[in-house]
N, C-alpha and C positions, 0 to 999 in steps of 0.2 A: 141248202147249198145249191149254187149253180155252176152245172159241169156239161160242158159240152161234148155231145157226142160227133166225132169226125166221119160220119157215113150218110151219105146219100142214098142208100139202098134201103128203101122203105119195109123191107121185113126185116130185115135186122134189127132196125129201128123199131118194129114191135116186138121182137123178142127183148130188145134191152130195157126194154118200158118195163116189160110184165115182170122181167127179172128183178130189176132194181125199183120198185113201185113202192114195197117196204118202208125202205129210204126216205122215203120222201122226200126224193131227191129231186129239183127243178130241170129237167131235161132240156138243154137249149139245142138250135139244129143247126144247119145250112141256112133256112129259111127267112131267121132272122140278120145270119152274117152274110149277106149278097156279093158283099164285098173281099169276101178271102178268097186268096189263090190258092188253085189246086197243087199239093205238096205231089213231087217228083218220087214214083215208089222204086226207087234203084236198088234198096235191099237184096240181098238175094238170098233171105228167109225172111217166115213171116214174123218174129219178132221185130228183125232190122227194118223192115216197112210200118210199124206198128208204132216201134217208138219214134221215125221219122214223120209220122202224119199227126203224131201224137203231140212230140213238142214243138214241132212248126207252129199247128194249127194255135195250140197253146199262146205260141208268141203273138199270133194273128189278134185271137181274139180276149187275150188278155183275161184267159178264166181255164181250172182248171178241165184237163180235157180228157176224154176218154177215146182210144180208137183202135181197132182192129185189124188186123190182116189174117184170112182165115182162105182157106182151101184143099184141096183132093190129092194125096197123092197116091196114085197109083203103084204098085208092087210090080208088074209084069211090063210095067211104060216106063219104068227106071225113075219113079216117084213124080210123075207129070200126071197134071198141070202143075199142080206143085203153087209156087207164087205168080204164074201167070192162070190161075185156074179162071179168073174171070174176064179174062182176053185171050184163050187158049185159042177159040176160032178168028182172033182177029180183036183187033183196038178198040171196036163198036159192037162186037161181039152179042147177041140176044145169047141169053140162058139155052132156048131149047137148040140153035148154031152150036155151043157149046157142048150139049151133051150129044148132040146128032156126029162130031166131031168124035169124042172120046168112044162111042159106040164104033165108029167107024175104024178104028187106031185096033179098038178090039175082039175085031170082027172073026170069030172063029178059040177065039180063048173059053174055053172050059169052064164051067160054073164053080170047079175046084181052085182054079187057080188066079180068081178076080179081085184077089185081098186089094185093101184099097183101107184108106184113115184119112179121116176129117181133121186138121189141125185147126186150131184157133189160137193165133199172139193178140193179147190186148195189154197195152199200154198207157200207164195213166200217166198225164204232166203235168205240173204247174208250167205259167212263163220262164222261168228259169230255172229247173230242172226237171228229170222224170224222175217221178216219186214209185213207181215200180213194176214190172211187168212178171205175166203170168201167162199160163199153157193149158189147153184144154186139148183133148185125143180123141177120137171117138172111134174104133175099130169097125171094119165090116169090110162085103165085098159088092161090086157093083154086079148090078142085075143084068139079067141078057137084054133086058126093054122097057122101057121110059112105064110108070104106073104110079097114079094117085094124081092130086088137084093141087095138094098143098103145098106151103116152103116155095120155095125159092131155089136159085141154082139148079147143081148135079141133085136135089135131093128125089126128084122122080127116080134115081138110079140108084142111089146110096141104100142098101140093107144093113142095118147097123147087127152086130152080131148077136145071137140068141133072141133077133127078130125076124120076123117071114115077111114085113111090109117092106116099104120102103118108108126115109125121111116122111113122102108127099104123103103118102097116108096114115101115117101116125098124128095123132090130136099135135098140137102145141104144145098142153101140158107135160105128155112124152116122153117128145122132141126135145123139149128144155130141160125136162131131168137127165136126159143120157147122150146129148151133141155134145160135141165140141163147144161148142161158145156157150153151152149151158154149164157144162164144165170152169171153161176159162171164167166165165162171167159170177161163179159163185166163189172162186175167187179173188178175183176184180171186187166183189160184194163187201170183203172183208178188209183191204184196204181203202174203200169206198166209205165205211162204216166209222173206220177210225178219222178219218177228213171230215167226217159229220161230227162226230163227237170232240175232235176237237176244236170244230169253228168256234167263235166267240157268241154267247151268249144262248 
């Protein structure tokens, strides 16, 4: 089966390989569709952005699709960044802008009171309809200072709870059993499973 994933964020795009690999599922990208335009994310949660990049893209490329909206929200910032977690410093925004940002918003907060949860909405579409969406959570609190190589985003900052690292230094394998989109994503796996099995032939 070929199913398109709607993200241009090349780590994502390796976590969703490693996840859904089983499958053997044909991963299609950006790379090949040059020509789709960028879907408008006006939701304002991450599901509502999720199934909007979902079944646009869907209609664009005429396969079904796969796509996410995922981010940080913070307890003490009144759940920010929230859906703008990846434009928090700005429209062009780098990752470490971002977390240089969010450190700065919480400059003098308490290592007690840094709660903070990684959401993940992924939504699957055909061209003319979405066939279903799902929620992954991943608890913890953000650290006092950026630490580790790995991941992507806030995860230099993210300590997921009943761990002492952070995201960036925790393996992949991990990272993928207890994030959020590791979460969302092994349920995406089983509606994903049943569109495999019931393709023709």
């Amino acid at each position: 089966m070929d199913l398109f994933v709607a993200t241009r964020n090349s780590g994502k795009l390796i976590e969703l390989r490693d996840i859904l690999r089983p499958l053997n599922i044909n991963v299609r990208t950006y790379d090949e569709f040059p020509h789709i335009k960028p879907v408008a994310e006006t939701g304002t949660t991450f599901e509502q952005n999720a199934v909007l990049k979902a079944s646009q893209t869907a209609k664009q490329t005429n396969l079904i699709t796969l796509a996410d909206d995922s981010g940080l929200e913070v307890d003490c910032l009144a759940g920010q960044p929230g859906v703008y977690s990846a434009r928090f410093a700005g429209q062009n925004a780098t990752d470490s802008m971002n977390n240089e940002k969010l450190l700065d918003l919480m400059d003098g907060v308490p290592l007690g009171s840094r709660q903070a949860r990684f959401v993940c909405a992924i939504a699957i579409a055909s061209p003319d309809k979405v066939i279903g969406t799902v929620t992954g959570v991943c608890e913890g609190h953000i650290a006092l200072e950026p630490d580790g190589s790995g991941g992507f985003g806030y995860d230099p900052l993210f300590v997921a709870s009943g761990y002492n690292y952070t995201f960036a230094q925790l393996s992949s394998e991990i990272k993928n059993k207890i994030s959020h989109r590791g979460k969302a994503l092994n349920k995406a796996f089983i509606l994903l499973e049943k569109l495999v099995l019931s393709e023709p032939g």
